[in-house]
C-alpha positions in Angstrom: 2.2 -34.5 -14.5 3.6 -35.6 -11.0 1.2 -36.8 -8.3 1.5 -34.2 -4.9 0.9 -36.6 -2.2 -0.6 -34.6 0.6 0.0 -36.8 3.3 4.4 -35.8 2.2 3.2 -32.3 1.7 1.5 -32.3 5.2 5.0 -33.9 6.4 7.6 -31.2 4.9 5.0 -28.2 6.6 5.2 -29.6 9.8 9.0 -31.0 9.9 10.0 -27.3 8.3 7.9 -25.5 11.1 10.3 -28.0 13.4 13.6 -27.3 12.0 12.8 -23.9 12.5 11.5 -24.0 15.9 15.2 -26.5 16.6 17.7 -24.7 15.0 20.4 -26.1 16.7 19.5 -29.8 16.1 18.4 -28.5 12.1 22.5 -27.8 11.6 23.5 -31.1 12.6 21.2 -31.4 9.1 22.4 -32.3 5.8 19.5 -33.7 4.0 15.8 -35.1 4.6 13.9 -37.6 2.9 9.8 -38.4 2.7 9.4 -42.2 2.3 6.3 -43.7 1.4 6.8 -46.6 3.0 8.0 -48.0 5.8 8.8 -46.8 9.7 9.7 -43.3 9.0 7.5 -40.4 8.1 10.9 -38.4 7.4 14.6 -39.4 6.8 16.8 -37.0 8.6 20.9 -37.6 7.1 23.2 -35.9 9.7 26.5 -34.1 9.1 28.4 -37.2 10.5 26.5 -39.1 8.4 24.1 -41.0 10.9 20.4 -41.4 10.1 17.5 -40.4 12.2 14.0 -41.8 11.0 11.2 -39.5 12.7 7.9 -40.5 13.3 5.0 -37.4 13.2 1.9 -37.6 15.2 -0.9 -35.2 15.2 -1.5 -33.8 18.8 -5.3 -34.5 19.3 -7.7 -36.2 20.8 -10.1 -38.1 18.4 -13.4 -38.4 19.8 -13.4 -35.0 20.6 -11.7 -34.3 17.0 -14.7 -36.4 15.4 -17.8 -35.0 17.3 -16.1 -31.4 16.4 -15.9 -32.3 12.5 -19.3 -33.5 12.8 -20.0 -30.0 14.8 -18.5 -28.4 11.7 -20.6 -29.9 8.8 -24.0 -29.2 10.5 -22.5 -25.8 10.9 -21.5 -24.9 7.3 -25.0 -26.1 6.5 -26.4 -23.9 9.0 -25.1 -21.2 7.7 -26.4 -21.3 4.2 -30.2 -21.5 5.7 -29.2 -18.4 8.8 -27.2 -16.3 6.1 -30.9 -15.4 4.4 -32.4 -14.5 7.3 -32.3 -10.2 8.0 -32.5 -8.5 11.7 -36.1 -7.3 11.7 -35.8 -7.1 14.9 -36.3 -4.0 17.4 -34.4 -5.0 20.9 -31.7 -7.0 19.8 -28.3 -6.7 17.3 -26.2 -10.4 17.6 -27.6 -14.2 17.4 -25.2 -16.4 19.0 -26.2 -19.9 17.4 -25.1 -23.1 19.4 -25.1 -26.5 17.6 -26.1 -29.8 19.3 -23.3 -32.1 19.9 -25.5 -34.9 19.1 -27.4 -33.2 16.0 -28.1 -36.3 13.5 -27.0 -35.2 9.8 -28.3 -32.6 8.0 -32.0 -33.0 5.7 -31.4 -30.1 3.0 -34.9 -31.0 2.6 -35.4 -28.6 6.4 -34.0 -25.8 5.4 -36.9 -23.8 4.7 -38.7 -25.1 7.2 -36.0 -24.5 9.9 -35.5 -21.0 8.4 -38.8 -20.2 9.3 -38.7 -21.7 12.6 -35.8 -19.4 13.7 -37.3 -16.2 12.4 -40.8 -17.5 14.0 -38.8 -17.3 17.6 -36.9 -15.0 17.4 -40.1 -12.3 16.7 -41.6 -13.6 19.3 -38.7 -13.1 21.5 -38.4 -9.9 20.3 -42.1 -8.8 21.0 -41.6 -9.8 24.3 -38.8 -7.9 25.3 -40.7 -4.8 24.2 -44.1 -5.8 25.6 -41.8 -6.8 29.3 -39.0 -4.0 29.8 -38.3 -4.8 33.8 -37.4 -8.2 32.1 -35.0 -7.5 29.9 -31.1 -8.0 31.2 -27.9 -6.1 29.4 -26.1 -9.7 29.2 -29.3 -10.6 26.6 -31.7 -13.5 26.3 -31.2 -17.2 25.9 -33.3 -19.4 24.2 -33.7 -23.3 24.7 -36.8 -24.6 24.7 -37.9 -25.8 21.1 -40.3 -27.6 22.2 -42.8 -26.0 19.6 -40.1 -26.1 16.8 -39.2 -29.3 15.7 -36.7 -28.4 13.2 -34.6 -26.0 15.8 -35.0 -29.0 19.0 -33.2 -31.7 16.3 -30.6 -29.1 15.1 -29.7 -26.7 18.0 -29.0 -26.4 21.7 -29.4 -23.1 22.3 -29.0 -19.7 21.0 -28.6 -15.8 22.6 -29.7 -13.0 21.3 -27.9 -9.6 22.5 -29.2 -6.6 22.9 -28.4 -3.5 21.0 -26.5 -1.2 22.4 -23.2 1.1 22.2 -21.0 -2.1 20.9 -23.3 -1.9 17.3 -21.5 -2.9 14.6 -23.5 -1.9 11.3 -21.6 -4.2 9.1 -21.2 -7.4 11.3 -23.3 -10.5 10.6 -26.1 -10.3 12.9 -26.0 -14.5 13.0 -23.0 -16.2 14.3 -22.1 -19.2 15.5 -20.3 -19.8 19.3 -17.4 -21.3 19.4 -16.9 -25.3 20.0 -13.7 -25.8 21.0 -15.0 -26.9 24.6 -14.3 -26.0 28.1 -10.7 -25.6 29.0 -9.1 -28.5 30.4 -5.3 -29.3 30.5 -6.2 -32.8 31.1 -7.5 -33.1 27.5 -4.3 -32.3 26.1 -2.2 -34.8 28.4 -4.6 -37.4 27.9 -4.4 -36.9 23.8 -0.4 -37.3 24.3 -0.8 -40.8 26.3 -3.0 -41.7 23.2 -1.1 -41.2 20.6 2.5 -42.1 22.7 1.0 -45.4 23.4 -0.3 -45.8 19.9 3.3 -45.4 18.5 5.1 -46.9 21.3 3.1 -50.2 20.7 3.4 -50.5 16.4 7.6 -49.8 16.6 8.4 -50.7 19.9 9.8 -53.8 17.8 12.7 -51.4 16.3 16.3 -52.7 16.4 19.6 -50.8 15.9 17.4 -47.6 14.6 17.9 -43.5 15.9 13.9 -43.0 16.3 12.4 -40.1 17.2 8.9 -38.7 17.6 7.3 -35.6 16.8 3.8 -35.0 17.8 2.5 -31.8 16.5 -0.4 -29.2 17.4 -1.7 -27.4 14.3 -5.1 -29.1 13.0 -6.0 -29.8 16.7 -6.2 -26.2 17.6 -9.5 -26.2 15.8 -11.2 -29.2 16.9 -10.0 -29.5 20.7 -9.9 -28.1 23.8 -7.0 -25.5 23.8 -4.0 -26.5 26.3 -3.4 -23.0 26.9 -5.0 -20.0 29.0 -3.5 -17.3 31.2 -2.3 -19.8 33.4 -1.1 -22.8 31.0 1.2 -22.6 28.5 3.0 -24.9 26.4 6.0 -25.2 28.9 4.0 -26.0 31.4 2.2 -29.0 29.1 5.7 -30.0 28.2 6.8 -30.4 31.7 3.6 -32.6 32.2 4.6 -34.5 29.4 8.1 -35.1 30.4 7.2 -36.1 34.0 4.1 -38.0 33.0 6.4 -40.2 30.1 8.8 -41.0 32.2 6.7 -42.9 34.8 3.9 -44.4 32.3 6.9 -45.6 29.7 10.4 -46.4 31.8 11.0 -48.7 28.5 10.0 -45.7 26.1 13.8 -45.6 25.2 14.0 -48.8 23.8 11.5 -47.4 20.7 12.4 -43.5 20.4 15.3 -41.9 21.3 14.1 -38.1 21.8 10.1 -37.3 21.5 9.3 -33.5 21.0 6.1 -31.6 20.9 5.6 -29.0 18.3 3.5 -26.2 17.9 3.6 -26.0 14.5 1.6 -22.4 13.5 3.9 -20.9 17.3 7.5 -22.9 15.6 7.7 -23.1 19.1 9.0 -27.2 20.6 9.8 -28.8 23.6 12.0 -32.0 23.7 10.1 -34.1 26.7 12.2 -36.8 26.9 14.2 -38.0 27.5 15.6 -34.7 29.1 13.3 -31.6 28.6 13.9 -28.5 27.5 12.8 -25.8 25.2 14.0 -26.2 21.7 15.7 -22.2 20.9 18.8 -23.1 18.4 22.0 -22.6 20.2 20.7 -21.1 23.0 18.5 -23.8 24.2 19.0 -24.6 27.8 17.3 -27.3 29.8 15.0 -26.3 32.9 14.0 -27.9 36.2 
């Protein structure tokens, strides 16, 4: 039986996601290669018979990609102790759960004991929203002092409970986790691209008589980091950053990579950012001020 390598499988997925997202530069296209070895993540022989050897980098930034994945494991072991616990409660319909950043590693050996610790609070939250009406507020109540409950202070920063109300949903999970991903923050984004640019610039920067290119690509990262995009930034605008920003941090970037694009590979949406920039639309691609 042939081995899959899945670092080659992870390769084809996000080059294909590319060549669709650069249709234009995909025609010039007559055949692609996946060494194991070597300078190039994929082989690229052109029409006129000219090689291009790319180079694929994830678009991340890795402490904030580790302390997520961390994030992630306490979570999925959160959620087999939270999932057995029912709404008894009278005042409230949603549990918003909040992780600590800093939680050490799960003991399976708490479970039961941390269980019973977030059903213990929460009652008593709930008794005193009944027993306290002029209290109560529509936008719910938080809860972050543990200082009684060992088990929650080690494992949890915080958690909301939300009141009942018109919004009930009778067949939603009553405990969920918030999200992680972090504040927004553009600067994140551009700072993970001067990472990783460096990183490759400094290993080939050694590269004679070779047509190298670089494609850094944001697919696993929309899980773990902050998210480059809002109502007011999108990816053009992080690829004009990038452009402008490579350009003054790397005036030798040339002598290692010829083009560099960014990819967003679940969007097939790219931007070349050097050394021109433009949006990557087939034939129809037009550079932009």
């Amino acid at each position: 039986m042939n081995h899959i390598d899945p670092q080659i499988e992870k390769h084809k997925f996000v080059f294909s996601a590319f060549r669709e997202a650069h249709f234009s530069l995909s025609l010039q296209m007559k055949d692609e290669e996946y060494p194991k070895d070597g300078f190039a993540d994929v082989k690229t022989i052109m029409r006129d018979d000219s090689v291009v050897e790319w180079q694929l980098g994830g678009w991340l930034d890795e402490d904030q990609m580790r302390v997520a994945r961390k994030k992630e494991r306490l979570e999925t072991e959160l959620r087999r102790v939270i999932s057995r616990i029912p709404n008894t409660t009278v005042n409230f319909r949603l549990c918003l759960i909040l992780p600590r950043d800093d939680a050490e590693r799960f003991q399976k050996s708490e479970a039961d004991a941390l269980k019973s610790e977030l059903q213990h609070l929460i009652q008593k939250t709930d008794s005193d929203w009944t027993a306290q009406p002029l209290l109560q507020s529509p936008q719910g109540q938080l809860c972050r002092d543990f200082t009684k409950y060992p088990r929650l202070e080690r494992y949890l920063h915080s958690f909301l409970l939300m009141p009942r109300g018109a919004q009930d949903r009778p067949h939603q999970r009553w405990i969920e986790m918030e999200g992680w991903g972090g504040a927004y923050n553009p600067l994140t984004a551009v700072e993970a691209l001067r990472k990783i640019v460096a990183k490759k610039a400094g290993r080939y920067g050694g590269l004679q008589g070779v047509d190298a290119r670089l494609l850094l690509h944001y697919d696993e990262a929309i899980l773990y980091n902050s998210p480059y995009q809002d109502s007011d930034t999108t990816l053009e605008d992080m690829a004009q950053l990038a452009g402008h920003w490579l350009s003054l941090d790397f005036p030798n970037l040339s002598a290692t990579f010829r083009e560099v694009y960014l990819l967003h590979t679940p969007e097939r949406c790219a931007y070349q950012v050097f050394p021109a920039i433009f949006k990557c639309m087939g034939n129809n691609a037009s550079p932009y001020e």
